[in-house]
C-alpha positions as CSV (number, residue, x, y, z in Angstrom):
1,X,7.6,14.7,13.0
2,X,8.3,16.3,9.2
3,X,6.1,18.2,7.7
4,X,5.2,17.5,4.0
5,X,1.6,19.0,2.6
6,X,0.8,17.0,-0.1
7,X,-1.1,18.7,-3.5
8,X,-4.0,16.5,-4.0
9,X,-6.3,15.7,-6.9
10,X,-9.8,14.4,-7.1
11,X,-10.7,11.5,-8.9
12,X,-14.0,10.9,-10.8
13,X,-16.7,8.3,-9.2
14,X,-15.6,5.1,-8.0
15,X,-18.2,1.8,-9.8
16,X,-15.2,-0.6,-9.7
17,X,-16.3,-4.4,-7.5
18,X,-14.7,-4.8,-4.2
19,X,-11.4,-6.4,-3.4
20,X,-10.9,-10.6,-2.8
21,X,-12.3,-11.5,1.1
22,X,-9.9,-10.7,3.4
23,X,-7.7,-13.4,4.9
24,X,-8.8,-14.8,8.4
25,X,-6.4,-14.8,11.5
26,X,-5.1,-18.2,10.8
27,X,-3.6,-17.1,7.7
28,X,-1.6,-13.8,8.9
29,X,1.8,-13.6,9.3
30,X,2.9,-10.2,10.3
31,X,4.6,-8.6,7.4
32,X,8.1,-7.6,7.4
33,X,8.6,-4.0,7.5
34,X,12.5,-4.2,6.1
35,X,13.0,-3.0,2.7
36,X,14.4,-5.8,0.3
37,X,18.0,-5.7,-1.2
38,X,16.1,-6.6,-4.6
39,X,13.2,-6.4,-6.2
40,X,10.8,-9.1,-5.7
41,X,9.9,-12.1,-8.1
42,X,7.8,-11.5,-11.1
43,X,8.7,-7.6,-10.7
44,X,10.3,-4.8,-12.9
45,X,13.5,-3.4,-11.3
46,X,13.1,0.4,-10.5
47,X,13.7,3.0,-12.2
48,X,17.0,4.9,-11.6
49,X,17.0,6.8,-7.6
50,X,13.6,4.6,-6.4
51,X,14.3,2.7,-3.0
52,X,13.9,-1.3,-4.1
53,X,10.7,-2.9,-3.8
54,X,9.2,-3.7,-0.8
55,X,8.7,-8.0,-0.2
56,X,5.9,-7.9,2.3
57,X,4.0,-10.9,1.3
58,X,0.6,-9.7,-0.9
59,X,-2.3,-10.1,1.0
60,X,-0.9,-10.1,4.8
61,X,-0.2,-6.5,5.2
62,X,-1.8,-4.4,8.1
63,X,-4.4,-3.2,5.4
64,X,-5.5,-7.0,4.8
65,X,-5.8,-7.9,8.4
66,X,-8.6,-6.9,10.7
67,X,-7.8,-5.1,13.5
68,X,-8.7,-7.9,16.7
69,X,-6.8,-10.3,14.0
70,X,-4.0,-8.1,14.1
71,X,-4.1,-7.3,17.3
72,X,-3.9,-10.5,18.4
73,X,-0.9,-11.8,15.7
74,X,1.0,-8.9,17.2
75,X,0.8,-9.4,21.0
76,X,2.0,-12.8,20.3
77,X,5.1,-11.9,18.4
78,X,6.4,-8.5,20.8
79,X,8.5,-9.3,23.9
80,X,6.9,-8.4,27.3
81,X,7.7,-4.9,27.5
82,X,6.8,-4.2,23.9
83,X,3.6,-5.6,24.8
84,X,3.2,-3.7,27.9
85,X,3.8,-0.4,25.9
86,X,1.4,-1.3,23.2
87,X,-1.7,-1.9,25.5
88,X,-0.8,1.1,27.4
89,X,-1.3,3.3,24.1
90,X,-4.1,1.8,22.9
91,X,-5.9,2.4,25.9
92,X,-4.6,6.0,25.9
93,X,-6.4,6.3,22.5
94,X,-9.4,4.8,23.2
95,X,-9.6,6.7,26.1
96,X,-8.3,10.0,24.8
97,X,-9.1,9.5,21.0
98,X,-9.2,13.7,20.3
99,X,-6.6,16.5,20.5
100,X,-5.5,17.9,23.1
101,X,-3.3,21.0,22.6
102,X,-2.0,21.1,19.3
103,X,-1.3,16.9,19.2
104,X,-3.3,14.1,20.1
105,X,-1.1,12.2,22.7
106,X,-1.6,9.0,20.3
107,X,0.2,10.8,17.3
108,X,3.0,10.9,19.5
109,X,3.1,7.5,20.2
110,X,2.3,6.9,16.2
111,X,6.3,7.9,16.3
112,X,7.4,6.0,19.3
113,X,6.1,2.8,17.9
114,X,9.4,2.0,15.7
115,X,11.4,2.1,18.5
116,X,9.1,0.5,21.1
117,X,8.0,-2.4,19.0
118,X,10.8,-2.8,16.6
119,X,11.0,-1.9,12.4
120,X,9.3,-5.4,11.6
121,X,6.3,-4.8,14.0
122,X,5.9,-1.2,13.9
123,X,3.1,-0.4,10.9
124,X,1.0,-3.0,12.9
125,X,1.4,-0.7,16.4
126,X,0.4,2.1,14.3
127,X,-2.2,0.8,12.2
128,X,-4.0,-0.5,15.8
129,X,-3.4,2.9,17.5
130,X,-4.9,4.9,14.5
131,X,-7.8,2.1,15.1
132,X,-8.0,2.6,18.7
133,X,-8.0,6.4,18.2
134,X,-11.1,5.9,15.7
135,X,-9.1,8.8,13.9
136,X,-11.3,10.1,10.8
137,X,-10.3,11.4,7.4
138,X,-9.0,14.7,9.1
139,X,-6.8,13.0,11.9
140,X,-5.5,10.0,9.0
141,X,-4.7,13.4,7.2
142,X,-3.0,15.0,9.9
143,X,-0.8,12.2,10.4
144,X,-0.3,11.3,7.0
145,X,1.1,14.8,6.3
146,X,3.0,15.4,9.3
147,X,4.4,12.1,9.3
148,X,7.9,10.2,8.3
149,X,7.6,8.1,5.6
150,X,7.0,5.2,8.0
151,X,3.7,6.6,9.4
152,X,2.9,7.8,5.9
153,X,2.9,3.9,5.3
154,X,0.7,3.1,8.4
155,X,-1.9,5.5,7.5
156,X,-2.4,4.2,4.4
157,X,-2.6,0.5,5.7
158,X,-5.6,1.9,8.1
159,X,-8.0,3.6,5.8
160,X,-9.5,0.5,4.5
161,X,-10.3,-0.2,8.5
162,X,-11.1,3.6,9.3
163,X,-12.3,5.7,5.9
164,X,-15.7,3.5,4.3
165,X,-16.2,6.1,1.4
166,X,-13.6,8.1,-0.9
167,X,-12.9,10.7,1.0
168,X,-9.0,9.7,1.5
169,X,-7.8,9.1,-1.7
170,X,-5.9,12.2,-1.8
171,X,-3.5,10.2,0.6
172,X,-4.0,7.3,-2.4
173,X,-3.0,9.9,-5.1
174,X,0.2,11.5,-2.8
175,X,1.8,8.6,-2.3
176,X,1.2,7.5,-6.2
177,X,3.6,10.7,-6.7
178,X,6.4,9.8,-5.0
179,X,9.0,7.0,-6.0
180,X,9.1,5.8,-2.4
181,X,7.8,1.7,-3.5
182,X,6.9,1.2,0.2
183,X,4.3,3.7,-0.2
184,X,3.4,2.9,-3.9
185,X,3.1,-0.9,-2.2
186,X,0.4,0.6,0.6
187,X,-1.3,3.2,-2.0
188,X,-2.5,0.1,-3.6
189,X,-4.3,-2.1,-1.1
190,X,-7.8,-3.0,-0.7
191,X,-8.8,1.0,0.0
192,X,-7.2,1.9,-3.6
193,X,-9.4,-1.5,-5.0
194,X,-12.4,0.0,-3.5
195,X,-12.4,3.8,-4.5
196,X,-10.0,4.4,-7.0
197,X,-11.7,5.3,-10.7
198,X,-10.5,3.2,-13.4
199,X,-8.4,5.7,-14.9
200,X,-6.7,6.6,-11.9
201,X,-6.5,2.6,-11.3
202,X,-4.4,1.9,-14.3
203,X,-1.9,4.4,-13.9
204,X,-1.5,2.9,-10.2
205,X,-0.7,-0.3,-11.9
206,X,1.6,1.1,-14.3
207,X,3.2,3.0,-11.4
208,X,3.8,-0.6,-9.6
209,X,5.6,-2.0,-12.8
210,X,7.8,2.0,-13.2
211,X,9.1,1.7,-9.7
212,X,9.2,-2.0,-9.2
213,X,6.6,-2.5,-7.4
214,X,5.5,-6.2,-7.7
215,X,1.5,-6.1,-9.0
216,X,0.7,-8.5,-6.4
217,X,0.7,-5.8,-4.1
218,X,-2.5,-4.5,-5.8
219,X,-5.3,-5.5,-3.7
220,X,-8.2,-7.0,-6.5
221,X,-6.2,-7.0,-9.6
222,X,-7.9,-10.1,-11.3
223,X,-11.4,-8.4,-11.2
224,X,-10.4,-4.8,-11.6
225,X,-8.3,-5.9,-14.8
226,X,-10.6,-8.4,-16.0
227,X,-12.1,-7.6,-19.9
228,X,-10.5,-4.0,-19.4
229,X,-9.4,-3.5,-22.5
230,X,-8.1,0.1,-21.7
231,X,-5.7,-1.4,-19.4
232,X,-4.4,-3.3,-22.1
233,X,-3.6,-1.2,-24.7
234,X,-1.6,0.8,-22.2
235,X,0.4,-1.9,-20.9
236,X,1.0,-2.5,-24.8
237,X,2.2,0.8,-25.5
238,X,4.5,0.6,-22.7
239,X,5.8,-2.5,-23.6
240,X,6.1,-1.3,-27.2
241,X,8.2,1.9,-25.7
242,X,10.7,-0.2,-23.3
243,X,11.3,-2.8,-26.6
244,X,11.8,0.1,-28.4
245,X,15.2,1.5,-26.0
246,X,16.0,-1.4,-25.5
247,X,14.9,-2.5,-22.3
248,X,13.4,-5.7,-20.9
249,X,9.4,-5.8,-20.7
250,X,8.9,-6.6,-16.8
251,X,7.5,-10.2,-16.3
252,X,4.4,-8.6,-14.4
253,X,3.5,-6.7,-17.4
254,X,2.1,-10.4,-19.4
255,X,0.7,-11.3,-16.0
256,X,-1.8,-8.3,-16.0
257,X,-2.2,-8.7,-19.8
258,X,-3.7,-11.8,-19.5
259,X,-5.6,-10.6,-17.2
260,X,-7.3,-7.9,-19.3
261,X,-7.8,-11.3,-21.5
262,X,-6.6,-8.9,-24.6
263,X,-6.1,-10.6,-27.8
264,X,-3.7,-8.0,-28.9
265,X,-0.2,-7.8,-27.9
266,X,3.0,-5.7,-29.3
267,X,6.0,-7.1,-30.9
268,X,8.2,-9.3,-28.4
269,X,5.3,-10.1,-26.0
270,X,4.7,-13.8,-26.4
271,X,7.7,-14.8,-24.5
272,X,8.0,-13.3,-21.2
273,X,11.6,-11.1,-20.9
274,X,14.0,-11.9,-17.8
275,X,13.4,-9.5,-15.2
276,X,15.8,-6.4,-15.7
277,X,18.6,-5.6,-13.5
């Protein structure tokens, strides 16, 4: 594993309502873990040197999914050895959920999971051995920091199952930094919904439609941008700046405006713009 220390920041009090119910086995496809060639629809194209957005469908990532759920979607979708490896290191941390030496044996196994289970199955793996482990704020950091990019990813799909307070949204606020719109995707699921202050929540969403990141991804944004009329003089003045140089307004953008169900609306808003490319 790398490792990457991130600088974090603390946010101001979280009195935001909790994210929509999450989906029940029946509707949980596993997401896929590929990166698409292209942004998805409805989202702005990213800015110059960002990876494209991700397409894992809103609402059926690991973070969306409890645990036995996911558990159970997963077995049924690895082959037999796959399987057999899983099992084996979940049981390894349940068993052995604490360090021993200078690595818990199921952070090693965090970084075997891409290769045992395959690219599309491995945040599940992960997400369900960081479950198994019961791993706390300090192990989620651990990982998070030491971690590829990949694990990065998984950590943040488990704090909504592992953290119940604020105490991990420094891993929120890292992952906000980066351009990487895989991370920016996970940074904004139901944990981020739950904890994130408003302020911190609308420049997450205006992070999502920077990179390309399609809003969808943002666990709760009907009833976090509901009557916020902050939120919607700051997606005008963005809009306003892009029209300015000359740049397409993404579709997304008059999605979450009507959202904030703002009356106002900069110059070149009433028609939504073609997605840029």
């Amino acid at each position: 594993m790398t490792h990457r220390d991130a600088t974090p920041t603390t946010p101001g009090a979280d009195a935001t309502p909790r994210p929509d119910a999450t989906p029940g086995p029946e509707a949980v496809p596993l997401p896929d873990a590929t990166p698409a060639a292209a942004t998805s629809a409805g989202g702005a194209a990213p800015v110059d040197g960002t990876a494209p957005a991700p397409r894992d469908p809103p609402g059926t990532t690991p973070a969306h999914v409890p645990p036995d759920a996911l558990r159970t979607a997963l077995s049924g979708r690895l082959a037999p050895a796959a399987r057999d490896w899983l099992d084996h290191a979940l049981d390894e941390a349940a068993d052995h959920p604490g360090t021993h030496g200078p690595i818990a044996a199921w952070e090693l196994r965090l970084a075997e999971a891409g290769r045992r289970c395959g690219p599309d199955h491995a945040d599940a793996a992960r997400v369900l051995i960081l479950h198994a482990a019961r791993a706390d704020t300090d192990a989620l950091t651990r990982a998070y920091r030491q971690g590829t990019a990949d694990e990065r990813r998984a950590v943040l799909h488990a704090l909504p199952h592992l953290v119940p307070g604020p105490g991990a949204l420094p891993l929120i606020e890292d992952a906000l930094r980066t351009n990487d719109t895989r991370l920016v995707a996970a940074a904004v699921g139901p944990y981020a919904a739950r904890h994130l202050d408003a302020h911190s929540w609308r420049h997450a969403l205006l992070k999502c439609l920077f990179t390309g990141v399609p809003v969808d991804h943002a666990a709760g944004l009907a009833a976090r941008a509901h009557a916020d009329t902050e939120l919607a003089r700051m997606l005008t003045d963005y809009a306003a700046e892009r029209t300015a140089a000359g740049r397409t307004v993404p579709e997304d953008l008059h999605r979450v405006l009507a959202l904030t169900e703002s009356g106002t609306a900069a110059p070149g808003l009433a028609t939504p713009h073609a997605e840029e490319s």
